[in-house]
N, C-alpha and C positions, 0 to 999 in steps of 0.2 A: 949673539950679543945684541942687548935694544942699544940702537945708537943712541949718543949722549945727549942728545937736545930733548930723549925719548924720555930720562930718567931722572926721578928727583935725585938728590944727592948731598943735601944738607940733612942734618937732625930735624932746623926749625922747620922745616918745605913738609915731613916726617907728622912731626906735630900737629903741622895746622888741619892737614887732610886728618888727621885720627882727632882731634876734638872737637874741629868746625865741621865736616864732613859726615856721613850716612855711614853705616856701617853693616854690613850684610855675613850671617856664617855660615858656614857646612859645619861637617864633621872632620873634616881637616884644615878648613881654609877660613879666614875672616877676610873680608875684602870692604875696605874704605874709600870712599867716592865723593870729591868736593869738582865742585867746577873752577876754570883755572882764566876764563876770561881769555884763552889763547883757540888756537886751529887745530891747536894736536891735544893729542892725550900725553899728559906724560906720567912713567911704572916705579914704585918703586916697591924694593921685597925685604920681608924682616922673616928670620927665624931665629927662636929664642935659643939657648943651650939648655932648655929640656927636652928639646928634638934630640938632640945627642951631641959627639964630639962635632970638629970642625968639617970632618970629611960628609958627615952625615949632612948638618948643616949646609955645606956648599952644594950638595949634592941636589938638597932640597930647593934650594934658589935656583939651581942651573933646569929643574923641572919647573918651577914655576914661569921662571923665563920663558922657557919654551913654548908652553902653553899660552901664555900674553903672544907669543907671538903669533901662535897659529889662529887666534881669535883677533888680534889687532884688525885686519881689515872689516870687520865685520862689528865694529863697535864704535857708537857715536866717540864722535873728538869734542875735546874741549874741556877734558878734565884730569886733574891729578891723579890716580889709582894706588894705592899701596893693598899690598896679598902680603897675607902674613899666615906665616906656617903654625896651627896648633897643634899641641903637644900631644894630639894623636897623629899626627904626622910618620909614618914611617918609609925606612930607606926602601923597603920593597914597592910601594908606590911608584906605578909606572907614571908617563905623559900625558896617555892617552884617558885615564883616569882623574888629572890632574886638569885635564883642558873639559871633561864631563863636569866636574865640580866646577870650574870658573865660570862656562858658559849659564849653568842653572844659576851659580850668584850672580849673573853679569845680565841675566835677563831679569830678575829679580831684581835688581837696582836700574833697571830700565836703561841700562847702556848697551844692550845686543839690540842692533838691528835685526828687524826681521827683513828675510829675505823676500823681495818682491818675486809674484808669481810672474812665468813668462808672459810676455805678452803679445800677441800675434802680431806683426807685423811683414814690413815687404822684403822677401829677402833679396841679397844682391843677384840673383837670375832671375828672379821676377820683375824685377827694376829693367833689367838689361832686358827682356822682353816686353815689357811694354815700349820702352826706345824703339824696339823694332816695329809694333803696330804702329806706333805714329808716324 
């Protein structure tokens, strides 16, 4: 579950990200992105009843969710999101599928961090051996 502070949850909150907002698509997924002037992101998820019944539908949010979540650490904050499921959406659609599509829109709308390459540094026995030279 995205905790509550995570999620929009008005119609109008709904609105403003899908008309004042960017909007990005796949083949299953449209993703809307408005900045929200706060520290966090916060998700919200629409699928219409041409995905199918209710179970289909829930089905689909409870994938999308997941996917927002396993990308959350790794995506700038500070803006509103809403993922809306298109009506090539189907129930066989795994996560893992679901989190490949959001990452390519979510770099594509320039909210995925890239991940910094390592950097070499001292580690803690190298630390703790230099103590001992000195």
């Amino acid at each position: 579950m995205v905790s509550r502070e995570l999620r929009l949850r008005r119609g109008s909150e709904f609105d403003r990200v899908r008309h004042r907002g960017r909007s990005w698509s796949s083949r299953f997924l449209v993703l809307s992105a408005l900045a929200n002037g706060s520290e966090k992101n916060r998700y919200g998820f629409a699928v219409g009843k041409k995905v199918g019944g209710a179970v289909q539908r829930n089905r689909a949010k409870r994938v999308m969710r997941e996917a927002i979540r396993e990308l959350h650490p790794q995506l700038q904050q500070g803006f509103d999101v809403v993922v809306i499921a298109r009506n090539s959406f189907t129930p066989e659609l795994k996560t893992p599928e679901v989190v490949s599509q959001l990452a390519s829109l979510t770099r594509r709308a320039a909210l995925l961090r890239e991940e910094e390459p390592d950097r070499p540094g001292v580690t803690e026995g190298e630390l703790n051996e230099i103590r001992e030279i000195e």
